[in-house]
C-alpha positions, 0 to 999 in steps of 0.5 A, a space after each residue: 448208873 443202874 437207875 439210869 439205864 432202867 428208866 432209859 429202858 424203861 421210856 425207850 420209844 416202841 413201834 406204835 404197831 405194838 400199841 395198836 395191836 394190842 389194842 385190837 387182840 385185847 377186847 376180841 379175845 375178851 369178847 369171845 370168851 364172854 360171847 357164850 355168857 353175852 348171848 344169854 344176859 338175862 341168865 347171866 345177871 339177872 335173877 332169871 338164872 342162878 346166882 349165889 345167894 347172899 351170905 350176910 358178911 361171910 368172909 367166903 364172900 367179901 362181896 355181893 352183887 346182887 341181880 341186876 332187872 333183865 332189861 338191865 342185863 341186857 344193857 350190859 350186855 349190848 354195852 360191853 359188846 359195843 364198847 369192845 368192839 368201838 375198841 377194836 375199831 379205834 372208833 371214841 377210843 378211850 371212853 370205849 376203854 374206859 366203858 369195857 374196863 368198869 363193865 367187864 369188871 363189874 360182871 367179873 365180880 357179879 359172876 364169880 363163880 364162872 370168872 376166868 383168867 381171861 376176864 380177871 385180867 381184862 380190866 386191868 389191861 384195858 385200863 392200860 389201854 386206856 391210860 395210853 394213846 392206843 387210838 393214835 394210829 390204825 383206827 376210825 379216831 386217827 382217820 377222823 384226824 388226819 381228815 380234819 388234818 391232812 398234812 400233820 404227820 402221823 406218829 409211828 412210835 409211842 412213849 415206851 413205858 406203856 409197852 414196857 408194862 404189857 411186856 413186865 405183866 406178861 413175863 411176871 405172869 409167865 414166871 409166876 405160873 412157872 414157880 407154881 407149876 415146879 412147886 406142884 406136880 410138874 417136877 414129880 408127876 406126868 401132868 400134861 399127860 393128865 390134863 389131855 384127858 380132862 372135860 376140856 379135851 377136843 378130838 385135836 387132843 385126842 388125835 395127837 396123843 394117839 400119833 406122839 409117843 408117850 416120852 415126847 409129852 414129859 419133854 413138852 412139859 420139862 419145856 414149858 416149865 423151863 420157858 415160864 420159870 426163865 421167861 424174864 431172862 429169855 426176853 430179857 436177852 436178845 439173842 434169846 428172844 426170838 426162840 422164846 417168842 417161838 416156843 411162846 406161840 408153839 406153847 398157846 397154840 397147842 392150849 388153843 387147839 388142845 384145850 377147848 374153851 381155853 382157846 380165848 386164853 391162848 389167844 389173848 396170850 399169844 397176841 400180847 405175846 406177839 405185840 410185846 416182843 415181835 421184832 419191830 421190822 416185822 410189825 413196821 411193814 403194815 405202815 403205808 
């Protein structure tokens, strides 16, 4: 019975709004972090800049990607960027998927030194992306077709095991962080504290920490911890969803705006959060 309900869960028909919003966040948020690195290709991958040298085998380097000739680079370069935002348009919507997966990977791996949790992750859910009909609706492809056919109906749900995997990764990786942080400091030491004053401080930071008594930020921390730990059983209920959906947004927006190039992580963080579990009334209202 159990089994049952967990595959009924899992092929419930979601909104296809869910799909085409996390179609677009997914590769802006990819792209503007990697938009720093993009504008300096030749340096980036080719041999005009630094890059770590061949260990011969080392176990500390399980694998080495040599430097790529400058004119290369930049094909990279041009070719993520176009394929990102082919993406983002619903424009040749899988092979552009498919394109900004194996290419955002390959530099995440030739750029170890500087990968983030941003790039790491982007190769895997764009391959979602990919495996999905994420170019069904709200893009250049589902307007091509709907020329070519006006009086087909346009699809407003899409199958639900798509979405379910975005919304398993994403409280997966919220508990995980959560467990790692108890495990740590965050239950001993003041860390949230600490972290304000690090290199990604801005003057947003440097502002509210002047304003909010120094109690308020061991609350924000409690916060935090007890939202990642929990977060599989609070968007697992509904009549919890929607505060953790708040606290959720609450918590990405103060990393954005606190944390400085961590702002691209925020942002990919909230829009899948969004995308995963905005009520569906919500996200329906942009049809026409």
């Amino acid at each position: 019975m159990s089994y049952l309900r967990f595959r009924d869960w899992l092929a419930e028909p979601q909104p296809i709004e869910r799909l085409a919003l996390l179609r677009i966040v997914i590769p802006l948020a990819v792209l503007g972090f990697l938009s720093s690195r993009l504008v300096h290709a030749d340096h980036w991958l080719s041999p005009v800049g630094f890059h770590v040298p061949d260990l011969g085998g080392d176990w500390r380097q399980p694998l080495y990607l040599s430097p790529m000739p400058v004119a290369a680079a930049w094909t990279v370069a041009v070719a993520i960027t176009a394929a990102g935002l082919c993406l983002v348009a619903g424009l040749a919507t899988q092979p552009a998927a498919a394109m900004f997966a194996l290419l955002v990977g390959y530099t995440t791996l030739a750029d170890r030194l500087e990968a983030f949790t941003v790039n790491k992750l982007a190769p895997v859910l764009t391959l979602a992306l990919f495996l999905s009909p994420s170019g069904a609706r709200y893009g250049v492809d589902a307007w091509l077709r709907r020329r070519r056919n006006p009086g087909a109906p346009r699809p407003t749900e899409v199958d639900g095991g798509v979405i379910r995997f975005f919304q398993i990764f994403l409280c997966t990786m919220y508990s995980a962080s959560g467990i790692a942080k108890a495990r740590g400091d965050w239950l001993t030491h003041q860390v949230l504290w600490t972290h304000l004053h690090d290199q990604y401080q801005t003057e947003v930071a440097w502002l509210i920490m002047r304003v909010l008594p120094g109690s308020i930020w061991s609350a924000l921390q409690g916060l935090v911890l007890v939202f990642e730990v929990g977060a599989p059983l609070w968007f697992s209920m509904r009549w919890t969803r929607m505060p953790a959906l708040v606290v959720g947004l609450g918590m990405h927006t103060m990393i954005g705006l606190m944390f400085g190039p961590v702002v691209w992580f925020a942002l990919l963080m909230g829009g899948i959060l969004v995308a995963c579990f905005a009520p569906a009334s919500y996200l329906e209202r942009v049809r026409t």
